[in-house]
N, CA, C and O of each residue as an XYZ file, in Angstrom:
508
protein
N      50.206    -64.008    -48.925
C      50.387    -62.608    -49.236
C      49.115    -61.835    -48.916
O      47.995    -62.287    -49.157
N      49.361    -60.550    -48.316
C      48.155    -59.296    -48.064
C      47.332    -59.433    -49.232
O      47.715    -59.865    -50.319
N      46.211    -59.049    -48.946
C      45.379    -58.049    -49.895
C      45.964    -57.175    -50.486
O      46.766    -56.733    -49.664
N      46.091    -56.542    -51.574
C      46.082    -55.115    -51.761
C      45.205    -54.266    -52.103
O      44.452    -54.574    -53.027
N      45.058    -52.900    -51.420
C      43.829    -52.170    -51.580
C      44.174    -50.571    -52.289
O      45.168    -49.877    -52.075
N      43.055    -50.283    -53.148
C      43.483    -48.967    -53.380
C      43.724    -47.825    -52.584
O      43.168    -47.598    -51.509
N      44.371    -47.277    -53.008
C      44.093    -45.595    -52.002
C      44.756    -44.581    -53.291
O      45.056    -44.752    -54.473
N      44.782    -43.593    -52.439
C      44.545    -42.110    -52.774
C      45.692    -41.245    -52.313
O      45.866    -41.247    -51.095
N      46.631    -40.396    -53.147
C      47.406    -39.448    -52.358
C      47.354    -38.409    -52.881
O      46.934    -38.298    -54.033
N      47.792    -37.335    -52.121
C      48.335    -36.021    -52.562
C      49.298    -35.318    -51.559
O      49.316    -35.219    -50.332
N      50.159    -34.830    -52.655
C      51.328    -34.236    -52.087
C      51.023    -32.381    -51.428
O      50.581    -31.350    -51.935
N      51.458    -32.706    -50.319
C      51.185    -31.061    -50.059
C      51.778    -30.229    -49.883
O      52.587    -30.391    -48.970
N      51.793    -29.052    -50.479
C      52.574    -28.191    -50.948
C      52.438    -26.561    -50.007
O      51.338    -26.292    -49.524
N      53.352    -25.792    -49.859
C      53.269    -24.619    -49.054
C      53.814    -23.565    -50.377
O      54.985    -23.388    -50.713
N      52.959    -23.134    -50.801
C      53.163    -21.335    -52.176
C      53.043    -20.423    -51.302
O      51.949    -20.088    -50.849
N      54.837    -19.590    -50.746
C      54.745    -19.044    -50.535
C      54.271    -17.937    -50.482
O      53.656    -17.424    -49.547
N      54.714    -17.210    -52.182
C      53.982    -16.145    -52.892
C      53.370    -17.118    -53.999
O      54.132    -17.759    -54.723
N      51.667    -17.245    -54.149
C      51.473    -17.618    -55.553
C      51.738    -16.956    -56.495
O      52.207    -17.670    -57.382
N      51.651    -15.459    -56.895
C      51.751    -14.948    -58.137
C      53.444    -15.632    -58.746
O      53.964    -15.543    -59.858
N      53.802    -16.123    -57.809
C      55.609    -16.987    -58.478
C      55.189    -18.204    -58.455
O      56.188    -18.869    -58.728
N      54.182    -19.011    -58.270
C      54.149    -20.338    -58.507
C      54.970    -21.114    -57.754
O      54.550    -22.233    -57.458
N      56.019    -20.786    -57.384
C      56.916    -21.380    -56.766
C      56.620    -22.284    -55.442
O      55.809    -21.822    -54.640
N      57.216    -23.526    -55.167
C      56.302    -24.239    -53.751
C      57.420    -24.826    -53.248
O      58.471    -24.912    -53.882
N      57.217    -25.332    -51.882
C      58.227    -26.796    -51.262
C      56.568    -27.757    -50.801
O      55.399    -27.517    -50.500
N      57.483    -28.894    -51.014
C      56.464    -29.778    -50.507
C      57.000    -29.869    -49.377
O      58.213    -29.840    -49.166
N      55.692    -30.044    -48.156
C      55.446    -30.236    -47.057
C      55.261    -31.510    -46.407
O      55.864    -32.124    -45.527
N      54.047    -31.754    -47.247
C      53.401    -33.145    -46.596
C      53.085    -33.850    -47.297
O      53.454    -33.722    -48.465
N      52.147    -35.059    -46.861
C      51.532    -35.889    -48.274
C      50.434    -36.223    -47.304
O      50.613    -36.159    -46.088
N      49.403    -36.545    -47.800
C      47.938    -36.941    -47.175
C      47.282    -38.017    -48.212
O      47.264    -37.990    -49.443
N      46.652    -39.147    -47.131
C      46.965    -40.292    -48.190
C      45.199    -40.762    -48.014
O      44.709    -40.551    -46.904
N      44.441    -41.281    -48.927
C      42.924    -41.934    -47.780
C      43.036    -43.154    -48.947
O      43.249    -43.046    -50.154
N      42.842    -44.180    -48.239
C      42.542    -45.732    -48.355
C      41.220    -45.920    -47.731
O      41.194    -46.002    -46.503
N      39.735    -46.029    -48.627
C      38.799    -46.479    -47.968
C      38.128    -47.937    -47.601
O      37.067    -48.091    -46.996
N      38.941    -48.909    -48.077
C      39.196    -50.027    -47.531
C      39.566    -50.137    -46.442
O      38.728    -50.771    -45.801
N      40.453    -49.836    -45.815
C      41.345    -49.870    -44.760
C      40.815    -48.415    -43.852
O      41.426    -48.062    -42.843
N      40.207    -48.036    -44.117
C      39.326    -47.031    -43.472
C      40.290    -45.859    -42.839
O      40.072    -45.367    -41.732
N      41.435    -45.462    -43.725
C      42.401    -44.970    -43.398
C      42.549    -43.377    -43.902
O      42.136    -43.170    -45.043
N      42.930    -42.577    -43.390
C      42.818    -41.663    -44.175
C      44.293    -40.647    -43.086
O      44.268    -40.855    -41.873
N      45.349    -39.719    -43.607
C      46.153    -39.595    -42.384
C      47.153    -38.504    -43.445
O      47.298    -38.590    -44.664
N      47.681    -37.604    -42.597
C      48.627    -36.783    -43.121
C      49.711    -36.803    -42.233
O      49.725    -36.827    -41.002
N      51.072    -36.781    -43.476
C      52.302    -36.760    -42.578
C      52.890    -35.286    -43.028
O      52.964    -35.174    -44.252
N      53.391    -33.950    -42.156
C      54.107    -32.992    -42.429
C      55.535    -32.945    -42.164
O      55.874    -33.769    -41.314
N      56.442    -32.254    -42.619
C      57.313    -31.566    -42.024
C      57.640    -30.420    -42.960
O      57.856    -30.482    -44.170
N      57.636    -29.634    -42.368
C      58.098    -27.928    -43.102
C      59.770    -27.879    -42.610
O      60.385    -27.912    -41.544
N      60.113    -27.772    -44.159
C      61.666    -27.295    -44.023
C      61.939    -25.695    -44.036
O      62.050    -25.080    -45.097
N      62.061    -24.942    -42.488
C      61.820    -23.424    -43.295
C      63.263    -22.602    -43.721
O      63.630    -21.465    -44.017
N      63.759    -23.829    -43.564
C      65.314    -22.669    -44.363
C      64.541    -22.321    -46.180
O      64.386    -21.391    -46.972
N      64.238    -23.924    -46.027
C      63.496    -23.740    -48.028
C      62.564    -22.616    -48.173
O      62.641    -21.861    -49.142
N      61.688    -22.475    -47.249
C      60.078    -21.570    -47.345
C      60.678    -20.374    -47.534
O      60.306    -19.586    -48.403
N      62.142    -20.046    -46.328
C      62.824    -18.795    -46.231
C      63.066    -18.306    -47.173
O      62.661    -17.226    -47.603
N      63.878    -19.161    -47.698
C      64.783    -18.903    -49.211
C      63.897    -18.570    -50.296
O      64.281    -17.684    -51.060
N      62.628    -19.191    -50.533
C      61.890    -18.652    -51.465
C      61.168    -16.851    -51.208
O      61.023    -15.950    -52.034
N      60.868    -16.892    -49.815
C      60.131    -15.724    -49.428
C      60.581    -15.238    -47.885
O      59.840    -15.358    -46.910
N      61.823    -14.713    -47.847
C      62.542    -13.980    -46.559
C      61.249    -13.708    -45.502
O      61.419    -14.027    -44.325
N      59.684    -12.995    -46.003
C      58.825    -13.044    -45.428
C      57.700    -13.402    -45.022
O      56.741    -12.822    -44.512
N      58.079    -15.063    -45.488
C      57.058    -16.027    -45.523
C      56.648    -15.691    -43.608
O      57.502    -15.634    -42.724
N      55.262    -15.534    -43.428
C      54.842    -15.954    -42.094
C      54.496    -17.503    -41.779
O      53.461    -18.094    -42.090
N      55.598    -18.007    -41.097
C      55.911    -19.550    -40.233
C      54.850    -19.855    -39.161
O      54.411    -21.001    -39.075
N      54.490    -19.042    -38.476
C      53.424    -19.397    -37.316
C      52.329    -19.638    -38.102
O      51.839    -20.728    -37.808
N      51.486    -18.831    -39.362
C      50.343    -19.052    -39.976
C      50.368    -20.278    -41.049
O      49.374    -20.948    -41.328
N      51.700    -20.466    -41.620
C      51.684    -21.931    -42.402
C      51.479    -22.324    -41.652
O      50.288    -22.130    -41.410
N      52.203    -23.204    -40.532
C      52.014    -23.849    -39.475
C      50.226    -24.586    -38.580
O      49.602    -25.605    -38.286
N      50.230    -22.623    -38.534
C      48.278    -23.261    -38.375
C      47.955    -24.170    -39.330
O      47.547    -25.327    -39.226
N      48.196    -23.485    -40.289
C      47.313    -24.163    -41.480
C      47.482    -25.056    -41.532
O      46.545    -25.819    -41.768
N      48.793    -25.546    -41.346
C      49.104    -27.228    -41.514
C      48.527    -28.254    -40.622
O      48.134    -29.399    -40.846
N      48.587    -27.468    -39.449
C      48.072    -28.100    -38.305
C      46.503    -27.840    -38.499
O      46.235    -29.026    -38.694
N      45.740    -27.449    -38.558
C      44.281    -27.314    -39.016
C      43.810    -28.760    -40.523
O      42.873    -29.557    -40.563
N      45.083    -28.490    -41.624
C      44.713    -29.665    -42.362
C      44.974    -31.060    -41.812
O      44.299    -32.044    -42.115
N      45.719    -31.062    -41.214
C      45.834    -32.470    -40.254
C      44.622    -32.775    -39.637
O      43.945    -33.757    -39.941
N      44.348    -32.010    -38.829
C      42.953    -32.165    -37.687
C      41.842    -32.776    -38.661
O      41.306    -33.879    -38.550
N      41.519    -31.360    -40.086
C      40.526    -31.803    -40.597
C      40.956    -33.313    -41.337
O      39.896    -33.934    -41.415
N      41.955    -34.065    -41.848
C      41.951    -34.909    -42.001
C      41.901    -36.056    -41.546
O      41.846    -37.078    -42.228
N      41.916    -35.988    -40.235
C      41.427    -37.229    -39.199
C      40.347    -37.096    -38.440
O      40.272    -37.758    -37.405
N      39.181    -36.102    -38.865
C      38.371    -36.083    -38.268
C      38.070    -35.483    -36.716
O      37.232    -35.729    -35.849
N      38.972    -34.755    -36.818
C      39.083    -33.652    -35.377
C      37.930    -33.374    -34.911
O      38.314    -32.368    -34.315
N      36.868    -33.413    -34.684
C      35.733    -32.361    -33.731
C      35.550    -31.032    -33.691
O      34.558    -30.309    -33.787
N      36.842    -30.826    -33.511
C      37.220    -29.901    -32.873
C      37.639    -28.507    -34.130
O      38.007    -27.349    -33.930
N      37.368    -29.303    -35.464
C      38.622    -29.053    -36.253
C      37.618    -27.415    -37.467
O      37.993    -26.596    -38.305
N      36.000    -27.863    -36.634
C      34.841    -27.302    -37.595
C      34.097    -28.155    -38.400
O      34.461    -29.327    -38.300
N      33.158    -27.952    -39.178
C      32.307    -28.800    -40.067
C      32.605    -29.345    -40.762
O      31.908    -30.340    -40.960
N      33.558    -29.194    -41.464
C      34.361    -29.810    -42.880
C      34.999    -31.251    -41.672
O      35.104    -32.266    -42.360
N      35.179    -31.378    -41.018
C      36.388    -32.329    -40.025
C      35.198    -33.463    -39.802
O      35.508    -34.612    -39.487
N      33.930    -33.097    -39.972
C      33.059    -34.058    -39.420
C      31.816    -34.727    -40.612
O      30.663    -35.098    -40.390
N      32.739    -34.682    -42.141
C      32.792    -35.393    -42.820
C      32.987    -36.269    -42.772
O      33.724    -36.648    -41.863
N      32.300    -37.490    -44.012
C      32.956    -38.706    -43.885
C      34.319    -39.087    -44.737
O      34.419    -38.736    -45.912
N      35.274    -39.765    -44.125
C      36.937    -39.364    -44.870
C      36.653    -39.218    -46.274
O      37.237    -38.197    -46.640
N      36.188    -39.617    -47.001
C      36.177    -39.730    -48.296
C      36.080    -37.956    -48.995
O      36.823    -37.271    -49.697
N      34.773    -37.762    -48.352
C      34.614    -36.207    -48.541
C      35.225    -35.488    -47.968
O      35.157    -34.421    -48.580
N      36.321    -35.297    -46.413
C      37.386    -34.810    -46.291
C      38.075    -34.891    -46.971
O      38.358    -33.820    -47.507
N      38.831    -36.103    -47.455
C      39.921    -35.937    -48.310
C      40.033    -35.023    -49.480
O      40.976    -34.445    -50.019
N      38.361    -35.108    -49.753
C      38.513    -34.490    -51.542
C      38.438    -32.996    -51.219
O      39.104    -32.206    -51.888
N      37.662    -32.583    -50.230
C      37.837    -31.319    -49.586
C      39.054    -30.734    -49.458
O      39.351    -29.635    -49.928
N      39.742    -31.427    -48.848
C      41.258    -30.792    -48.344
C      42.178    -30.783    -49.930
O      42.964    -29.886    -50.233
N      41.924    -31.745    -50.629
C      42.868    -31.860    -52.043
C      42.303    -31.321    -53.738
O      42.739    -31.664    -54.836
N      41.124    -30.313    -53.365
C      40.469    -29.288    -54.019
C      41.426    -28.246    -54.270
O      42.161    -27.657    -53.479
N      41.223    -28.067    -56.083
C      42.007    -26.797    -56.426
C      41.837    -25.587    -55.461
O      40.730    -25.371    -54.968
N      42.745    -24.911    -55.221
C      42.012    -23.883    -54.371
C      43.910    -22.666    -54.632
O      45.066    -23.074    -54.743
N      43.393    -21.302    -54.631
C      44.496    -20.880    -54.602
C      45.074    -19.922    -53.241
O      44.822    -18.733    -53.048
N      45.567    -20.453    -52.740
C      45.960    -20.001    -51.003
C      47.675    -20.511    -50.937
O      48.547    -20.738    -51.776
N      47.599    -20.531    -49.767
C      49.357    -20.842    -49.402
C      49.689    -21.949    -49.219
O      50.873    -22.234    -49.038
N      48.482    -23.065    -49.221
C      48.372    -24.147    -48.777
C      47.360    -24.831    -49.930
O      46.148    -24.732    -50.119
N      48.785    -25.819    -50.838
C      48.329    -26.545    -52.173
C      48.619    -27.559    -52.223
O      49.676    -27.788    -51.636
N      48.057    -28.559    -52.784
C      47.956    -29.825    -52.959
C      48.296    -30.220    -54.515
O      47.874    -29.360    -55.288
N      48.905    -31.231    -55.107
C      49.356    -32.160    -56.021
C      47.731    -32.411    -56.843
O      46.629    -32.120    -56.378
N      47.975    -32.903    -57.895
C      47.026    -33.926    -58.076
C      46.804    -34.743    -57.518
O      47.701    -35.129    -56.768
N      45.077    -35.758    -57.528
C      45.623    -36.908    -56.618
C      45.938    -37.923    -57.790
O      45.606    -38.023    -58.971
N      47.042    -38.900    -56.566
C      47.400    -39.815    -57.448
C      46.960    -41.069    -56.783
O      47.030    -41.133    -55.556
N      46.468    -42.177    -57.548
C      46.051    -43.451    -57.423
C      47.196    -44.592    -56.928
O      48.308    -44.413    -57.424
N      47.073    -45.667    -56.072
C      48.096    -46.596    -56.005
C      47.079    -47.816    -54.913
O      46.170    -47.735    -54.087
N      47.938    -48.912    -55.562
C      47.788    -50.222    -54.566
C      48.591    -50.046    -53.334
O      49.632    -49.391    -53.293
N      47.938    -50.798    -52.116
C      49.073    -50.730    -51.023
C      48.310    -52.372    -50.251
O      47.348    -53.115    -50.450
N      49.522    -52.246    -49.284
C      48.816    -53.749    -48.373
C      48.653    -53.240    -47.160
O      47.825    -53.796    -46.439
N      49.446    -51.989    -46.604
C      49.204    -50.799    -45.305
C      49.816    -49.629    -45.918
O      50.876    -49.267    -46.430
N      48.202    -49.047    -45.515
C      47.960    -47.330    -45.943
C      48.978    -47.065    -45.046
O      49.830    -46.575    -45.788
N      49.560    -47.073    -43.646
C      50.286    -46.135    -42.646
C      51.315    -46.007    -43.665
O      51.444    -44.917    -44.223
N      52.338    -47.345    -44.091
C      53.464    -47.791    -44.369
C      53.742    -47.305    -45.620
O      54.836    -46.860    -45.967
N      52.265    -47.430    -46.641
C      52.570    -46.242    -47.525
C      52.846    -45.043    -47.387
O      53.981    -44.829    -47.811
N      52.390    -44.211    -47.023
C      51.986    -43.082    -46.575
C      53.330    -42.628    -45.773
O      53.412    -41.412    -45.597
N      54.129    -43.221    -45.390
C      55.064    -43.068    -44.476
C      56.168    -43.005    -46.171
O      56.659    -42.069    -46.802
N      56.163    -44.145    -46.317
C      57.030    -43.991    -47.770
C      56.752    -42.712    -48.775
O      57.641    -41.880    -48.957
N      55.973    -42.648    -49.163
C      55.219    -41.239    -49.908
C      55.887    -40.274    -49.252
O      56.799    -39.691    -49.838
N      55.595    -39.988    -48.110
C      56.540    -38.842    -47.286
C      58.227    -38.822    -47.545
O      58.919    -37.946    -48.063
N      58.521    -39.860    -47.096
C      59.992    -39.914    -47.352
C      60.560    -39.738    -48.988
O      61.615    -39.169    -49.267
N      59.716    -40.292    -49.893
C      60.018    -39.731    -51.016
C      59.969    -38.624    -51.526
O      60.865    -38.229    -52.271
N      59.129    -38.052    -51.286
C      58.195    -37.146    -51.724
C      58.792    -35.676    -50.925
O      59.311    -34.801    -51.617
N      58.683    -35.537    -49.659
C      58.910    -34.613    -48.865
C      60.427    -34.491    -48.256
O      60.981    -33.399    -48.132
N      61.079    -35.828    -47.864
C      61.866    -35.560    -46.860
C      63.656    -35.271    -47.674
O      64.621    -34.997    -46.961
């Protein structure tokens, strides 16, 4: 039998309007520093985003989502925060913060592959 190693998740969330609190989860972003893993899976459902906010802007979630991805794998490209080491990305990206783009608590778990988790997390979680 594998090892099992800790890691790290958080669920990510798109608030359309915060003053309603209201969210859909998006993604989940997972870092295992054993396994030197760190990786976000998205998909935006926007009939849901719609339904909460007829004038949610889709192209700017979108950046954003696509910008937290980058910075979570260490993009280059992605600005200063991206060229952290994962550990301090992760906690970066899963910082209270109040914008359109929110994160879960993180939550703790064993795994034997971060991908395979992380893939599961999504499907539970998001899909």
């Amino acid at each position: 039998m594998s090892e099992r190693t800790v890691y790290e998740y958080a669920v990510i969330r798109v608030v359309p309007r915060v003053e309603r609190e209201e969210f859909v989860n998006v993604g989940v972003a997972l870092y295992c520093k054993k396994q030197r893993f760190a990786a976000v899976r998205i998909h935006v459902d926007e009939k849901k985003l719609l339904a909460m906010d007829p004038s949610a802007d889709l192209p700017l979630i979108r950046n954003h989502l696509y910008a937290f991805q980058q910075i979570c794998v260490g993009d280059k490209s992605a600005g200063r925060i991206a060229q952290l080491e994962q550990a301090e990305r992760f906690r970066w990206l899963t910082a209270k913060r109040s914008t359109i783009i929110q994160c879960s608590v993180v939550h703790p778990g064993l795994c034997v592959s971060a991908e395979e988790t992380l893939q599961e997390l999504f499907e539970k979680t998001v899909l």
